[in-house]
SERO-4910 file (N, C-alpha, C, O; in steps of 0.05 Angstrom, whole numbers):
BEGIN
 pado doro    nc1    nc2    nc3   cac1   cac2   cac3    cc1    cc2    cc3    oc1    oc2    oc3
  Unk    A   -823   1351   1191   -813   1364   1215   -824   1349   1239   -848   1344   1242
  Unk    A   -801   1341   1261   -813   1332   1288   -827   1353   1307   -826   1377   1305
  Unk    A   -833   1347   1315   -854   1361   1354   -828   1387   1358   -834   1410   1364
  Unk    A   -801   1379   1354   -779   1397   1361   -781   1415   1344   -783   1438   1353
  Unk    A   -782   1409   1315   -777   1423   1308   -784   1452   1300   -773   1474   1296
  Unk    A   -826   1432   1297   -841   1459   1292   -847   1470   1321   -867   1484   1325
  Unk    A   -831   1465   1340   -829   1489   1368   -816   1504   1374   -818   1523   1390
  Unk    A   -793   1493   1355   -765   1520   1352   -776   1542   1326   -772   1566   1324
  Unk    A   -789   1525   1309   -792   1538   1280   -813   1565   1297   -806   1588   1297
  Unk    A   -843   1553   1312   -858   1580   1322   -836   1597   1340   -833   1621   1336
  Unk    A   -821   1584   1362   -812   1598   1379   -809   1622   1369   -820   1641   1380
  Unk    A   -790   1624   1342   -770   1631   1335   -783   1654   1317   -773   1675   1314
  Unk    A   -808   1647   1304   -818   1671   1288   -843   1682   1302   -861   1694   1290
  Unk    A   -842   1677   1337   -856   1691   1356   -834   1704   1379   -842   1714   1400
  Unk    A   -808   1701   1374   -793   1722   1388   -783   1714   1417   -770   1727   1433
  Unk    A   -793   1689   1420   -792   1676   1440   -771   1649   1453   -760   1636   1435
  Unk    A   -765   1643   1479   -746   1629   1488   -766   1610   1504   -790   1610   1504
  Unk    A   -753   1597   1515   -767   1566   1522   -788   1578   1560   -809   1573   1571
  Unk    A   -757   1597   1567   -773   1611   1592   -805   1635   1584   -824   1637   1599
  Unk    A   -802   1650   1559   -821   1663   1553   -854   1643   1553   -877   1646   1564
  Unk    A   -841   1624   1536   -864   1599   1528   -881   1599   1561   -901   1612   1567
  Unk    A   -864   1578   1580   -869   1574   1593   -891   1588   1616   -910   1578   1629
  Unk    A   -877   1618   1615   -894   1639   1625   -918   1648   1612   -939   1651   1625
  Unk    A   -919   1654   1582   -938   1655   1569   -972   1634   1570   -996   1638   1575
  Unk    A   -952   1606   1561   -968   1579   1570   -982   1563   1592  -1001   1548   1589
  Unk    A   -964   1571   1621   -974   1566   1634   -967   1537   1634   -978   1526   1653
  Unk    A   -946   1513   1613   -931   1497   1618   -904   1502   1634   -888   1518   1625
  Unk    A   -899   1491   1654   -868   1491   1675   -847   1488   1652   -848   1474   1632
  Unk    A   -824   1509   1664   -799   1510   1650   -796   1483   1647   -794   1472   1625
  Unk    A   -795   1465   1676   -775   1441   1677   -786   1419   1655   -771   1402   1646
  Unk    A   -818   1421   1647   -828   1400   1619   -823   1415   1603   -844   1410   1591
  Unk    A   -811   1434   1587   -807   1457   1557   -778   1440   1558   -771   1426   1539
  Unk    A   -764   1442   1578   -736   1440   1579   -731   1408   1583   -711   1396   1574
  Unk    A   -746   1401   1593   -740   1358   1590   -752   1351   1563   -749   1328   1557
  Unk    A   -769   1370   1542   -780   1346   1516   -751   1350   1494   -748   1342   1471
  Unk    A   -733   1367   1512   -700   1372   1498   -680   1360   1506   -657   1361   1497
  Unk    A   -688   1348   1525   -664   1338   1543   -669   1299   1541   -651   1283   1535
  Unk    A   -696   1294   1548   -705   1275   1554   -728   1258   1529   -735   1234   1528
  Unk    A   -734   1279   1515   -752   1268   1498   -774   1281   1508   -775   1293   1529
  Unk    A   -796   1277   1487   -828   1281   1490   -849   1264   1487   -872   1273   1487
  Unk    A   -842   1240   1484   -865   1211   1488   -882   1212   1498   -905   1207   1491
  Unk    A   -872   1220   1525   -887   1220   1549   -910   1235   1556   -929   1227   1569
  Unk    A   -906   1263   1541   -925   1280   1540   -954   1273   1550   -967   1253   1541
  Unk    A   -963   1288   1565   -993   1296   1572  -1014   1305   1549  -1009   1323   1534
  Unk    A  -1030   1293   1549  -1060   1299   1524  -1057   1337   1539  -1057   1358   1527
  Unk    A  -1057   1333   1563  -1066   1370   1579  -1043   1388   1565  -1044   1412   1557
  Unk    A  -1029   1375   1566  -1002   1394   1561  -1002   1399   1530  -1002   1422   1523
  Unk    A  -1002   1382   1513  -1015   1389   1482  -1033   1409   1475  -1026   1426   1459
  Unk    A  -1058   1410   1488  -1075   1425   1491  -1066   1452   1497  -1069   1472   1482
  Unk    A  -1055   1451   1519  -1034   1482   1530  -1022   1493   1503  -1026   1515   1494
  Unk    A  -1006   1474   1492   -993   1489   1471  -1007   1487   1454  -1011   1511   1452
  Unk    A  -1019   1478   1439  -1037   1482   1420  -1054   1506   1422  -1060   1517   1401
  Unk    A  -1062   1512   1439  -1077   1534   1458  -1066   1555   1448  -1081   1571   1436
  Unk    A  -1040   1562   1450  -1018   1575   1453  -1018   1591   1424  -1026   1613   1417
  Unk    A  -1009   1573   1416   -998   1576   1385  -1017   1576   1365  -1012   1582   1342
  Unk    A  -1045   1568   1377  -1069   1575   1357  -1069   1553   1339  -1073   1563   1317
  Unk    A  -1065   1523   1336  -1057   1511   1328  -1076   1486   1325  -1097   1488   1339
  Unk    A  -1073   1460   1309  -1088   1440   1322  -1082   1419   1324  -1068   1412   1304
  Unk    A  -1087   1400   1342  -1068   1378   1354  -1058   1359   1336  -1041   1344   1344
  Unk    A  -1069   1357   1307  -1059   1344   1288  -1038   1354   1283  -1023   1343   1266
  Unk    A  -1031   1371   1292  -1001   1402   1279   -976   1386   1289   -953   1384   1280
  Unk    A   -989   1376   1313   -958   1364   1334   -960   1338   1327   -937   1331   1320
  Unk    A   -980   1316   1323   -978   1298   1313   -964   1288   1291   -948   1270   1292
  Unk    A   -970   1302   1270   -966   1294   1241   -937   1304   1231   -931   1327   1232
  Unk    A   -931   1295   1226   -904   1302   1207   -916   1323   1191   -939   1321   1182
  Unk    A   -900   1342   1186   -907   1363   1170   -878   1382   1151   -857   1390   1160
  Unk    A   -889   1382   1126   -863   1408   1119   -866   1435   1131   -884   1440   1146
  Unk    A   -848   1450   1125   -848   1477   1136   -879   1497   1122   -894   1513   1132
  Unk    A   -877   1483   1092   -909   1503   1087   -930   1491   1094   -950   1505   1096
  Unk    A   -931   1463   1101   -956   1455   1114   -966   1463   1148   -988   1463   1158
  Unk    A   -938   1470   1157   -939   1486   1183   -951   1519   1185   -965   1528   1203
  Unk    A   -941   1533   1157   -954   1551   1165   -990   1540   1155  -1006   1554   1168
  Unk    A  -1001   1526   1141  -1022   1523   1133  -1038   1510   1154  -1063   1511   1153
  Unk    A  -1025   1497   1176  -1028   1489   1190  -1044   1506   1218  -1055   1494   1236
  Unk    A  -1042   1529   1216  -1044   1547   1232  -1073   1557   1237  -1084   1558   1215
  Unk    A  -1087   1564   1254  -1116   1565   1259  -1119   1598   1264  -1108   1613   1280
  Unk    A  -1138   1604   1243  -1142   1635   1246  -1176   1646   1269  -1197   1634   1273
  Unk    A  -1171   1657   1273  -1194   1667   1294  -1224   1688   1272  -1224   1712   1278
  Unk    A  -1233   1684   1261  -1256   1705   1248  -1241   1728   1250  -1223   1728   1232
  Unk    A  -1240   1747   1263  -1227   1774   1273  -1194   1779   1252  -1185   1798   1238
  Unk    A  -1184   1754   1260  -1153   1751   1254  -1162   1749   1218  -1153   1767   1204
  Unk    A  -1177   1731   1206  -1186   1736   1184  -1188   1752   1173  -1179   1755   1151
  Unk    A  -1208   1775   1190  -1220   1795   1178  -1192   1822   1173  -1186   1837   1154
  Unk    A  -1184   1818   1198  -1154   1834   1197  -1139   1828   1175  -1130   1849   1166
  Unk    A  -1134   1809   1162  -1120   1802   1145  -1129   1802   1120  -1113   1792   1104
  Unk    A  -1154   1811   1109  -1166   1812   1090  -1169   1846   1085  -1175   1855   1063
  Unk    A  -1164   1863   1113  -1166   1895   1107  -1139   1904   1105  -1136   1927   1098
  Unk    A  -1115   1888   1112  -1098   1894   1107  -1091   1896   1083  -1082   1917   1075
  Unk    A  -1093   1871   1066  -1083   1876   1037  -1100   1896   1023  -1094   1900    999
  Unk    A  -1121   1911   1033  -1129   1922   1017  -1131   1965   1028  -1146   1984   1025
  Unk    A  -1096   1954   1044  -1088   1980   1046  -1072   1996   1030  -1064   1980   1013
  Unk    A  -1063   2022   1025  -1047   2031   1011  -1032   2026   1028  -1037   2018   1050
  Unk    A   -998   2036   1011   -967   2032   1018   -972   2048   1042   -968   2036   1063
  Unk    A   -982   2074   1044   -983   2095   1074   -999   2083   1095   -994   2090   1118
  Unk    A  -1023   2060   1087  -1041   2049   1120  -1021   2020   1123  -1020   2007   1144
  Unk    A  -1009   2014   1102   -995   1988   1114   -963   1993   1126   -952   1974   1138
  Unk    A   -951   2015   1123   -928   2032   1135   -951   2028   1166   -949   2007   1180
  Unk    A   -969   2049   1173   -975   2054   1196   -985   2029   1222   -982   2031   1246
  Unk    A   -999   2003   1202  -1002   1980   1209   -983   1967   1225   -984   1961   1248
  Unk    A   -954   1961   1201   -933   1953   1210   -918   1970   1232   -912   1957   1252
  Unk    A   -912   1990   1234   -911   2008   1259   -919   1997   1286   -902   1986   1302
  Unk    A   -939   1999   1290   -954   1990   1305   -950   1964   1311   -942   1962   1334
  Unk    A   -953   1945   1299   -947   1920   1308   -919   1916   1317   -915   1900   1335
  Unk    A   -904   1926   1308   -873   1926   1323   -866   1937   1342   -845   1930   1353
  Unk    A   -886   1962   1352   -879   1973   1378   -904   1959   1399   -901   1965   1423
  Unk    A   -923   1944   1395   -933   1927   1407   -925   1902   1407   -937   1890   1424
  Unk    A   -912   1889   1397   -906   1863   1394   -876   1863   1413   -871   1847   1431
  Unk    A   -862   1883   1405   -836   1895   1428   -849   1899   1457   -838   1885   1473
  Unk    A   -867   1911   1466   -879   1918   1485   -890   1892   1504   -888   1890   1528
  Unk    A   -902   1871   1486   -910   1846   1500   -887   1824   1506   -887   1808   1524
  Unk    A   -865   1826   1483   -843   1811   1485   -832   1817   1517   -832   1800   1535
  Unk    A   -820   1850   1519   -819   1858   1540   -831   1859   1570   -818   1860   1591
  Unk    A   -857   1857   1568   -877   1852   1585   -872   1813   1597   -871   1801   1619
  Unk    A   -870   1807   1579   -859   1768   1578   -844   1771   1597   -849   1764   1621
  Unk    A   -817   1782   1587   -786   1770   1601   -797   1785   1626   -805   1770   1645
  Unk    A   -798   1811   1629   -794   1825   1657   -821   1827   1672   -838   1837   1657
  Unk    A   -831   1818   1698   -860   1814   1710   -857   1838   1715   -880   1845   1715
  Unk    A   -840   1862   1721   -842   1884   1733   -849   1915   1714   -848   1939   1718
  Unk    A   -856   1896   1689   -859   1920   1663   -878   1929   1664   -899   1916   1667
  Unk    A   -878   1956   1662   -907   1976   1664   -917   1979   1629   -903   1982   1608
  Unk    A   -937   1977   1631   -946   1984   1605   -935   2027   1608   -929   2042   1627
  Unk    A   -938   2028   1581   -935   2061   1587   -966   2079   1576   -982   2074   1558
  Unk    A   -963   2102   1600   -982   2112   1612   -988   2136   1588  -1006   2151   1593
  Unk    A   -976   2139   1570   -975   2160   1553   -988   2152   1526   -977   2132   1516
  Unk    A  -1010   2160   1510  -1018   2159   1489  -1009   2174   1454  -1013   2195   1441
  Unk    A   -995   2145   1451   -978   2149   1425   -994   2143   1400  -1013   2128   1393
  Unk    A   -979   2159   1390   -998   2168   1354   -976   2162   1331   -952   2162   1335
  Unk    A   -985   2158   1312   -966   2140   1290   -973   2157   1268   -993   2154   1255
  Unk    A   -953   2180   1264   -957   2194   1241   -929   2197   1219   -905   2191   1224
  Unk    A   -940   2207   1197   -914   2209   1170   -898   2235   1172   -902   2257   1163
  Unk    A   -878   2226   1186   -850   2247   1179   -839   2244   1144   -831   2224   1132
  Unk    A   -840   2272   1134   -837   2270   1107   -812   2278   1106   -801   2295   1121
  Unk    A   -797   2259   1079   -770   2260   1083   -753   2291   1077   -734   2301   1089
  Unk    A   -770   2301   1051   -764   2328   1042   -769   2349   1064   -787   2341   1079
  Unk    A   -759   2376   1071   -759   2394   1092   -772   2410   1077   -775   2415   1053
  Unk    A   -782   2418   1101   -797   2447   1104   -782   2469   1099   -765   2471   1117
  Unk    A   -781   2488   1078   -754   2512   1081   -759   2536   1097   -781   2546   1093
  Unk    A   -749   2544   1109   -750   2569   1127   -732   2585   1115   -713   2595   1128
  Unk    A   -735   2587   1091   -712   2603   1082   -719   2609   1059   -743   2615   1064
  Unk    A   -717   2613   1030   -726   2622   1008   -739   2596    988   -742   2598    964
  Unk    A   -743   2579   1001   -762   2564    987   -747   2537    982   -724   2539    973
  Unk    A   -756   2516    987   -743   2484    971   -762   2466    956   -784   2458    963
  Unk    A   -747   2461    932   -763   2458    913   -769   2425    930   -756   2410    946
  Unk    A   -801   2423    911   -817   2403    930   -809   2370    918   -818   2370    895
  Unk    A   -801   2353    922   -777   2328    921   -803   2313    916   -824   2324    919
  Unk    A   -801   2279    907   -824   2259    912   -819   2257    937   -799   2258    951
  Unk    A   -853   2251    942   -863   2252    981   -858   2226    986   -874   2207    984
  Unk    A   -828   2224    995   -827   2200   1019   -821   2206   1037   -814   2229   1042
  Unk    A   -823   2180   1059   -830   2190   1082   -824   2161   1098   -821   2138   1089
  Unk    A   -824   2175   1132   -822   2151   1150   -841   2148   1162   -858   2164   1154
  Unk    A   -850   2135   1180   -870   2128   1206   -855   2140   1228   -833   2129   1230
  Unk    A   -860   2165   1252   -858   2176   1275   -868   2168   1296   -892   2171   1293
  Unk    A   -864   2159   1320   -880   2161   1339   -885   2187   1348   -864   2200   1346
  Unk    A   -910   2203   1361   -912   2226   1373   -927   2222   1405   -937   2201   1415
  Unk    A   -925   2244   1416   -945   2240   1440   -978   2256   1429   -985   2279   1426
  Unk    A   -995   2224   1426  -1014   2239   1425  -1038   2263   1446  -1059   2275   1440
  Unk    A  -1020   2261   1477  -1033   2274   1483  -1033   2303   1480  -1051   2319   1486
  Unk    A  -1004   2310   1467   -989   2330   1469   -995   2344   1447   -991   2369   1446
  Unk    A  -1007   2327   1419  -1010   2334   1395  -1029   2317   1383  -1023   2300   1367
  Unk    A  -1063   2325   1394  -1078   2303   1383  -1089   2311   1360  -1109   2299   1351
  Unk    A  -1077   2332   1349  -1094   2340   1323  -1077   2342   1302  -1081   2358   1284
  Unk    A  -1041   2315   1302  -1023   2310   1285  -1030   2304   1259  -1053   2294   1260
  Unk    A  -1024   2306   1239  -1041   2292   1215  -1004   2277   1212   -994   2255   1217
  Unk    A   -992   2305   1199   -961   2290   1182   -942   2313   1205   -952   2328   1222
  Unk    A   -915   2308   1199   -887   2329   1199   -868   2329   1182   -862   2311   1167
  Unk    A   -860   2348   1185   -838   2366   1167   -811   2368   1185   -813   2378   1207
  Unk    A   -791   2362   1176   -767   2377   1180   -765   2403   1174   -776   2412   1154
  Unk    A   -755   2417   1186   -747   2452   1191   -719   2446   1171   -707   2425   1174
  Unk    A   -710   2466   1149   -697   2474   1137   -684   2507   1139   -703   2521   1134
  Unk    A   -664   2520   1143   -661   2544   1146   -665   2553   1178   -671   2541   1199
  Unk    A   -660   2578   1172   -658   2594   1193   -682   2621   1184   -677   2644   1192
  Unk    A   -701   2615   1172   -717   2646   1171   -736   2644   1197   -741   2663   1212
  Unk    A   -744   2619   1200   -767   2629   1237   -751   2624   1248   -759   2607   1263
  Unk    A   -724   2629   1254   -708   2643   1283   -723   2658   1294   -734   2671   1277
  Unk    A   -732   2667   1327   -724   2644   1336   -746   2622   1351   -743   2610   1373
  Unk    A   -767   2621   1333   -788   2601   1337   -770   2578   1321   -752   2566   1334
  Unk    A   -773   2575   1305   -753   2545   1288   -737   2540   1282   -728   2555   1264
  Unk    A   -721   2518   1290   -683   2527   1276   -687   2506   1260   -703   2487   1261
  Unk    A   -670   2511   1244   -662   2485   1231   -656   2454   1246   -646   2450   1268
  Unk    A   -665   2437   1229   -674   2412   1238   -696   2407   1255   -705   2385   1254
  Unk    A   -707   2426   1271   -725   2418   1285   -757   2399   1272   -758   2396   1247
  Unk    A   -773   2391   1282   -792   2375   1272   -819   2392   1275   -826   2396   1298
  Unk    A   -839   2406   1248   -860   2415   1268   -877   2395   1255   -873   2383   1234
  Unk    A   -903   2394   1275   -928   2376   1275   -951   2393   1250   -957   2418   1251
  Unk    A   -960   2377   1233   -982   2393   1220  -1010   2390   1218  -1014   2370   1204
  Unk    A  -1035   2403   1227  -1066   2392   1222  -1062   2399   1191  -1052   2419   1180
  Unk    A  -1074   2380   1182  -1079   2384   1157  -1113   2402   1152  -1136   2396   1159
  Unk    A  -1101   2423   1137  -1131   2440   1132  -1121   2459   1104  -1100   2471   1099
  Unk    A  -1144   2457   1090  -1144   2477   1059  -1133   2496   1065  -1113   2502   1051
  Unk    A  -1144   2519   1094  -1135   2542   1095  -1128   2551   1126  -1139   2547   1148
  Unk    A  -1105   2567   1116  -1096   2574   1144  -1102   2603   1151  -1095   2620   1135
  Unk    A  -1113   2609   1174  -1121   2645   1175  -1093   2658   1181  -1072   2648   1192
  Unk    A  -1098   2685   1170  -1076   2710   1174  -1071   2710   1204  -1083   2709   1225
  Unk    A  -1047   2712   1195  -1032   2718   1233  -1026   2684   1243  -1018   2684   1266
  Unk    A  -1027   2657   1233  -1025   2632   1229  -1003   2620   1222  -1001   2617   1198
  Unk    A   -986   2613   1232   -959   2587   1213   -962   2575   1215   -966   2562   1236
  Unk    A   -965   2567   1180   -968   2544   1168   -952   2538   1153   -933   2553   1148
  Unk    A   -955   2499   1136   -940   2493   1115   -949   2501   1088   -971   2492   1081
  Unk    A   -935   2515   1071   -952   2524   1042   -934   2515   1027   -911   2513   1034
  Unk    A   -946   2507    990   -929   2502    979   -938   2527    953   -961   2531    948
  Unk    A   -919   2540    941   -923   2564    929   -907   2568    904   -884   2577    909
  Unk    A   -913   2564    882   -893   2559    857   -878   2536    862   -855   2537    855
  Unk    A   -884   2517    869   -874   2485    858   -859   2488    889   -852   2467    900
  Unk    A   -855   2505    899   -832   2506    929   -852   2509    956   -874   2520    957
  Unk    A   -837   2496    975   -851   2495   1007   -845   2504   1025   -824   2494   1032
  Unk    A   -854   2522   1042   -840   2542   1062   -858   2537   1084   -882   2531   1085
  Unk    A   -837   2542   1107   -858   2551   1137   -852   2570   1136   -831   2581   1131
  Unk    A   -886   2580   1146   -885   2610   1147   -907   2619   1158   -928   2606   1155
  Unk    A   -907   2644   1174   -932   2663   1175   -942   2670   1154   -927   2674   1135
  Unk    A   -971   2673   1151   -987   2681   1131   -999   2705   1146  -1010   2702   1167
  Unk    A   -994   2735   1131  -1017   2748   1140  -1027   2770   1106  -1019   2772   1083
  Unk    A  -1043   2780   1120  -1064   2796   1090  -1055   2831   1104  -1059   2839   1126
  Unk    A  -1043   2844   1081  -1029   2874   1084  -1034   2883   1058  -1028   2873   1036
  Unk    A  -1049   2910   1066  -1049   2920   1026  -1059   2906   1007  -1052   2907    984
  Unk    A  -1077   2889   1017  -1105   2871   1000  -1085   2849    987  -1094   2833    969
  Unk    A  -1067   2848    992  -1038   2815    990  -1037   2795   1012  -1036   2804   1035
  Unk    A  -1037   2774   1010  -1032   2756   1023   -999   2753   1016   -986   2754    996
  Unk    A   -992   2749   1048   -951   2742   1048   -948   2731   1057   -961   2729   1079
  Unk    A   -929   2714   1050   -915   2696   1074   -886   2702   1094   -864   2696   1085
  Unk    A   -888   2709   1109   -874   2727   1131   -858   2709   1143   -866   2686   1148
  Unk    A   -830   2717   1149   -817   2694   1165   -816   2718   1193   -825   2741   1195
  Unk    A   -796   2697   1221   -804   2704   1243   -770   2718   1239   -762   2730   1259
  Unk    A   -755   2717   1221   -724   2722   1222   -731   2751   1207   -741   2753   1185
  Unk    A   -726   2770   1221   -727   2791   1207   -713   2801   1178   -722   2816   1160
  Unk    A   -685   2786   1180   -670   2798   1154   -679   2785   1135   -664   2787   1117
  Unk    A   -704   2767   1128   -722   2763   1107   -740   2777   1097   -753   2792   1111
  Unk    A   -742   2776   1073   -769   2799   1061   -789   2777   1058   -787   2753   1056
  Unk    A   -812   2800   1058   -843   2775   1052   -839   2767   1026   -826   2778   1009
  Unk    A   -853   2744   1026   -860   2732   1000   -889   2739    991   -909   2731   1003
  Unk    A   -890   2754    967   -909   2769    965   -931   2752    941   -927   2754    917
  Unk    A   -958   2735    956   -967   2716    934   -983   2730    911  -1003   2743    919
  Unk    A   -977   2729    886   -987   2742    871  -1000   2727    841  -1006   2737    819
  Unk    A  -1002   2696    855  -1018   2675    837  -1036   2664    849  -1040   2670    872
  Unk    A  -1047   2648    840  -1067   2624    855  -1052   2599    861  -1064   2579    869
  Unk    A  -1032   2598    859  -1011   2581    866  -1006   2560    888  -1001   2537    892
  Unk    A  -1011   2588    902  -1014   2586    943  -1025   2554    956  -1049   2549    955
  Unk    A  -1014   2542    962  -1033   2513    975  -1022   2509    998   -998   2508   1002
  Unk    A  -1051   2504   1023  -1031   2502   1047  -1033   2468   1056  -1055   2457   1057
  Unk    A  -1013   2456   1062  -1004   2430   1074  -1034   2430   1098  -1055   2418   1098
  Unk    A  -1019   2453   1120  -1044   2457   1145  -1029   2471   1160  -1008   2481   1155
  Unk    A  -1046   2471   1188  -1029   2491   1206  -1010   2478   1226  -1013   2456   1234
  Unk    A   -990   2495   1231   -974   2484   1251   -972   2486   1273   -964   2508   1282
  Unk    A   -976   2466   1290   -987   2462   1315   -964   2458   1349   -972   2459   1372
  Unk    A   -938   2455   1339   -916   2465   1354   -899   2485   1350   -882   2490   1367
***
């Protein structure tokens, strides 16, 4: 690969255009845009440096003829960037979901910040939690599905004690919850009487009030034409409490 090529090859798997570079680098559009027009012979030892700088790279990288895997091998890691990369693989499928998250709404965010000088970072503190794909039933129970799930953004200031969420299923907490709605959950063993929470109770998962009547624990919906669910095993397990 020539000087061209491995600058289209990074450009290109850093999201970037020749004007981004430029601003990033701190090299002038009009040299990004003459080593395409005019050639790059000419090049400055300073200006190598700049990009090399850039791209984390080392000046043998632009020199040498290289294949495409010796380019990425080619690439200079920082201690930190190492160390990052050594805790990553040794995440489960749920911390490397939340990882990748993250890096895509930051990596969008700086792209953005690039093209437009007038971009505000945003002033709001966001939290990266698991929306589970199976619902919550508000209604007579849904049997509990394998737990998949997506990555949510939330507002963490609004909900700093999110763990996961649930989809709303049914109409029994009319008119606190309708169907579809999303509630937020702390995850905790137990939820106190007079509390809605997520429980799962004979293999099935309900939102619901929990309260203690007649030495029974029930699960109460907010829709009146429901009857309690009256727990009468050890069955009972709560998700946690629900916090919207």
């Amino acid at each position: 690969m020539d000087f061209l090529e491995k600058l289209d090859l990074l450009l290109k798997q850093n999201n970037m255009n020749k004007n981004n570079l430029s601003k990033a680098s701190g090299i002038p559009y009009t040299t990004i845009d003459g080593w395409y027009k005019k050639g790059y012979e000419s090049m400055q030892l300073s200006t190598l440096k700049k990009l090399a700088n850039y791209f984390n790279t080392s000046l043998d990288f632009w020199a040498k003829d290289e294949t495409p895997n010796n380019v990425v091998n080619s690439l200079k890691f920082d201690k930190q960037e190492i160390k990052n990369i050594t805790m990553y693989r040794k995440l489960d499928i749920y911390g490397k979901k939340v990882v990748n998250h993250v890096l895509e709404i930051e990596h969008e965010r700086c792209t953005n910040q690039s093209k437009d000088e007038n971009y505000k970072v945003p002033i709001k503190n966001k939290r990266i939690i698991p929306l589970s794909d199976f619902s919550l039933s508000a209604g007579t129970g849904n049997l509990l599905l394998d737990n998949t799930y997506e990555m949510i953004e939330i507002d963490g200031d609004e909900y700093p004690n999110a763990d996961m969420a649930f989809r709303v299923k049914g109409d029994s907490m009319e008119p606190g919850y309708y169907d579809g709605d999303i509630v937020y959950i702390h995850r905790q063993p137990v939820v106190e009487p007079g509390e809605i929470g997520a429980f799962l109770y004979n293999d099935e998962q309900y939102l619901k009030k929990i309260v203690l009547e007649d030495g029974f624990y029930k699960l109460r919906s907010l829709n009146k034409k429901y009857e309690d669910i009256i727990i009468d095993n050890d069955s009972l397990m709560a998700y946690g409490k629900v916090l919207n």
